[in-house]
KOLDREN-673324 format. One line per 3 residues: number of its first residue (from 1); their letters; for each residue z, y, x of C-alpha. Coordinates in steps of 0.05 Angstrom, whole numbers, plus 5000, padded with zeros to 4 digits. Each point is the difference from the previous one (the first is absolute). Layout:
BEGIN
NUM) a) Z:Y:X; ...
! end
This chain:
BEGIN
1) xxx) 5825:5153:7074; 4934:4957:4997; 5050:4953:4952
4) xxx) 5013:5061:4964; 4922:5019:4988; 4982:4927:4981
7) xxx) 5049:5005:4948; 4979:5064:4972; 4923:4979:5003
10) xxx) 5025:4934:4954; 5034:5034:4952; 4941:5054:4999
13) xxx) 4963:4938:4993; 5030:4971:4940; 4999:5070:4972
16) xxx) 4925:5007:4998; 4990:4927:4975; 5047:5010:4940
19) xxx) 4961:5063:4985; 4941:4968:4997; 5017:4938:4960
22) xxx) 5037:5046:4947; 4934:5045:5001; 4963:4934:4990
25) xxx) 5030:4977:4951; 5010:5059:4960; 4917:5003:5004
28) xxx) 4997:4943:4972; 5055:5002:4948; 4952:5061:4977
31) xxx) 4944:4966:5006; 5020:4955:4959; 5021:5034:4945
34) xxx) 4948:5042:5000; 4959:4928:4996; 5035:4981:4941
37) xxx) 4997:5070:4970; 4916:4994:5005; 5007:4926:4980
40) xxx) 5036:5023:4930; 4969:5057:4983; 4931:4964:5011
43) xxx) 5042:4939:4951; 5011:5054:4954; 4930:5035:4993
46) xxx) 4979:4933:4992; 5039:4986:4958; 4982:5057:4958
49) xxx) 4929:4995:5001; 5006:4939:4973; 5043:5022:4941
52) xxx) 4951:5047:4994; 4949:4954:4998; 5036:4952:4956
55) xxx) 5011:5051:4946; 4931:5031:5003; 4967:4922:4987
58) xxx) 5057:4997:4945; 4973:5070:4966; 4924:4976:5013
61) xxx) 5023:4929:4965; 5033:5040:4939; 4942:5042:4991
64) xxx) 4944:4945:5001; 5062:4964:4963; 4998:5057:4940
67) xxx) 4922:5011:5007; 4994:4919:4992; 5037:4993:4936
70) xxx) 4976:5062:4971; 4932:4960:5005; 5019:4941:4977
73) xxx) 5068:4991:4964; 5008:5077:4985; 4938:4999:4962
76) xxx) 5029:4985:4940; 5054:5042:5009; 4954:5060:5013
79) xxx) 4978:4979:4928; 5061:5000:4964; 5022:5063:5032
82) xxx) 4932:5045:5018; 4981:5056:4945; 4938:4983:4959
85) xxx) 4935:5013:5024; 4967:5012:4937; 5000:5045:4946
88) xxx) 4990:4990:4923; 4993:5055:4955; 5012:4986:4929
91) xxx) 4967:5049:4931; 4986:4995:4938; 4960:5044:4952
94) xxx) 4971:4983:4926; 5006:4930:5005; 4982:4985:5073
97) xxx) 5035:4973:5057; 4991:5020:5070; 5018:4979:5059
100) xxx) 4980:5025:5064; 5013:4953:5070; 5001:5020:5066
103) xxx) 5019:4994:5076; 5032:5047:5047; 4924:5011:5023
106) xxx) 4984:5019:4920; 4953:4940:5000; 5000:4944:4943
109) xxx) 5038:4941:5022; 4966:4935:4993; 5043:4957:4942
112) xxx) 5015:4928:5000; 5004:4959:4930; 5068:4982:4976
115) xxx) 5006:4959:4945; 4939:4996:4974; 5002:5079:5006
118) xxx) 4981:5057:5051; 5045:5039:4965; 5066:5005:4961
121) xxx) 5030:5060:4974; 5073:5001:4964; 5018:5062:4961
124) xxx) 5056:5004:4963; 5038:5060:4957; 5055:5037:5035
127) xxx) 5049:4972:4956; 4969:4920:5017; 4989:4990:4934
130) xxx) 4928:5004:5002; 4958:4944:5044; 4931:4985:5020
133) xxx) 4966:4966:5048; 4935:5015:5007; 4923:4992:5045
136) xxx) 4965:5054:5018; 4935:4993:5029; 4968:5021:5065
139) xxx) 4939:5053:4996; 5003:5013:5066; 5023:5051:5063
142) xxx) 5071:4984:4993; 4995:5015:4919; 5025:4945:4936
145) xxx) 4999:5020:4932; 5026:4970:4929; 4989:5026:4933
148) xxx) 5067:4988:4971; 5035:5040:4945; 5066:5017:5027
151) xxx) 5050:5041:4945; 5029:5068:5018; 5063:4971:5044
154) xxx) 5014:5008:5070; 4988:4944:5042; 5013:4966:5074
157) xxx) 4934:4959:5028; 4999:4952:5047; 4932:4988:5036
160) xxx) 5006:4927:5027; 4945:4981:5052; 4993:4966:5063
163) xxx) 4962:5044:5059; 4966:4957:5043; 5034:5018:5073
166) xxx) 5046:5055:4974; 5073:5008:4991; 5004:5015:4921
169) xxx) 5066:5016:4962; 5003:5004:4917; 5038:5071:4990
172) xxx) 5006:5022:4930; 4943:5057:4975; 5021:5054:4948
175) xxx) 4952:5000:4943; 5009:5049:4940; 4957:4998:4931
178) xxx) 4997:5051:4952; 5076:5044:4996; 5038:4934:5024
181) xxx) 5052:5008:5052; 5053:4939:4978; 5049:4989:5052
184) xxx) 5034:4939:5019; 5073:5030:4991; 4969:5010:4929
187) xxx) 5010:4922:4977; 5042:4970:5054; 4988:4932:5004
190) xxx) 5049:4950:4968; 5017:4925:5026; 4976:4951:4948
193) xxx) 5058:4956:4971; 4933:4950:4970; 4949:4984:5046
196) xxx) 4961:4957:4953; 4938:5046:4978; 4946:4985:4940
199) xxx) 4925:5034:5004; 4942:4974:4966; 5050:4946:4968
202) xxx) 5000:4974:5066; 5073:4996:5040; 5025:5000:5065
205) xxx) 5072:4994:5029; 5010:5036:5066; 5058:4957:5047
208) xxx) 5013:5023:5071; 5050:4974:5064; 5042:5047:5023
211) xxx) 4987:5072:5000; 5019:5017:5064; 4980:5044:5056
214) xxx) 4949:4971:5054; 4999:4933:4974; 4942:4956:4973
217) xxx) 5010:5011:4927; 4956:4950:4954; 4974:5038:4942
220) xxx) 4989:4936:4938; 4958:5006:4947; 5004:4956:4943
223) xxx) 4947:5002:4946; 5021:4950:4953; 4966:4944:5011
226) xxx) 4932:5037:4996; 4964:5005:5073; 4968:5064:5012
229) xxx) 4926:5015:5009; 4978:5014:5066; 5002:5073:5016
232) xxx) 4966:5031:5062; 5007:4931:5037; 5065:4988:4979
235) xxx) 5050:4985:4941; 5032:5057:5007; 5012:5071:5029
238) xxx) 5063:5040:5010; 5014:5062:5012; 5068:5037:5016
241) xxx) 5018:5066:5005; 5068:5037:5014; 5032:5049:4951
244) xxx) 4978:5063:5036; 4923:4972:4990; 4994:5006:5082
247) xxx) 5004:4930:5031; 4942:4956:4974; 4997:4922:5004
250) xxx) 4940:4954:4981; 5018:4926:5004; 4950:4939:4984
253) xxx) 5032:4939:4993; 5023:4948:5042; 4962:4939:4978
256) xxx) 4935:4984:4954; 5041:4961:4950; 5056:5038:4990
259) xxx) 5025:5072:4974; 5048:5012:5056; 4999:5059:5046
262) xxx) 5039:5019:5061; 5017:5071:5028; 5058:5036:5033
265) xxx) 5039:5061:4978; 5021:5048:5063; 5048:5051:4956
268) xxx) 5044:4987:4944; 4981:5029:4928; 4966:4994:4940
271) xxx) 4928:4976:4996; 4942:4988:4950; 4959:4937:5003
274) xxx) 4935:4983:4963; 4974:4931:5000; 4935:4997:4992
277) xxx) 4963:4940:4950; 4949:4980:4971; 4996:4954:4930
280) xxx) 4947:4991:4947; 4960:5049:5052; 5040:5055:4994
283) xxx) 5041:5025:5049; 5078:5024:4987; 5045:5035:5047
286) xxx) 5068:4980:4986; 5055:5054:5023; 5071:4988:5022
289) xxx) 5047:5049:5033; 5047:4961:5052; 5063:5021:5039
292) xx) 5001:4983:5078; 5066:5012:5033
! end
């Protein structure tokens, strides 16, 4: 009987002890994933904040990035692209010329000399036939005038100037005298087959490189042998103009010894050139109408 109890008390024994190693170890089985669980999830906030992080300095680096260059590089493309930031009225009445300048602010933008000039203004007929290139002079608040006969036509003009600190762009200005209202559709313009023209029985022969779009095109003037006066500090002027009368280009040229001038065509068409020169102190505008493709 007492074997019999012994017995019974060892197996009891054994029992309890397996209990409590299983219940230990099942503790720590959970305690250990519940460890790991903690130890990940902490990996992964982590993990995020840094993301977080990472992507806010990138956003913070863009936007100093984009703020940078639009101070420095972007300037000049804010330039090309930004809308003009003066206005220039154009009128004419019995024989006078007007213009009127002005900033966003309506106050007279100060004007910087540009060849030999504070001011050049282009008008042409609506049909391009018509071409002059003229001074007016400043009288003050914003105002230049001209007496200049101009004959009943129609007319584009181009007020070229400089604005000292302000975005400027040449737009064509719609100026009518007397009961003219020509039209360019009138006289469309017509490609010369000659571009060898005589004024003043002085002649010039207009060669170019390839007309093609966006690419440095030389414009070459040659004038016979016979070397041009100078003419607002420079041997030359010319002046381009597309079909339509709406895209205005003033080049000077490229070197003080030579009648060659360099521009760039951004749309095919037809366009009107004027060369600008000067001989026996008059000054001739030679025309030529040119195909770009």
């Amino acid at each position: 009987m007492k074997q019999k109890n012994m017995l019974t008390w060892a197996i009891s024994a054994i029992v309890y002890l397996g209990l409590v190693i299983g219940g230990y170890t099942v503790s720590a089985s959970l305690d250990s994933n519940n460890g790991h669980t903690d130890t990940h999830d902490e990996a992964k906030t982590k993990g995020n904040e840094e993301k977080e992080s990472i992507n806010e300095q990138a956003h913070n680096d863009n936007h100093t990035s984009q703020k940078s260059n639009g101070e420095d590089s972007g300037h000049s493309d804010h330039v090309a692209h930004s809308k003009s930031e003066v206005v220039t009225n154009v009128k004419y009445e019995e024989g006078l010329i007007t213009i009127d300048v002005k900033d966003k602010d309506q106050n007279s933008p100060k004007l910087e000399i540009s060849h030999e000039k504070i001011m050049h203004l282009i008008i042409v007929s609506a049909d391009l036939e018509d071409y002059y290139h003229l001074h007016p002079e400043e009288k003050g608040n914003g105002v230049y005038t001209l007496k200049f006969d101009l004959p009943e036509n129609s007319y584009k003009a181009f007020v070229d100037i400089k604005p000292r600190n302000l975005d400027y762009q040449i737009s064509p200005i719609g100026l009518h005298v007397g009961k003219g209202q020509g039209e360019h559709e009138v006289n469309p313009l017509k490609v010369d087959t000659n571009l060898t023209k005589t004024i003043n029985e002085k002649t010039v022969e207009l060669t170019t490189t390839e007309l093609g779009i966006n690419k440095d095109v030389t414009l070459s003037f040659d004038t016979k042998g016979v070397t041009p006066e100078p003419y607002l500090g420079a041997l030359g002027h010319v002046v381009i103009l597309d079909e339509k009368g709406e895209k205005f280009v003033h080049v000077h040229p490229t070197s003080e010894e030579k009648t060659l001038f360099e521009t760039k065509f951004d749309k095919p068409g037809i366009y009107k050139v004027w060369g600008e020169f000067k001989f026996d102190g008059k000054v001739g505008s030679y025309p030529f109408v040119i195909e770009v493709k």
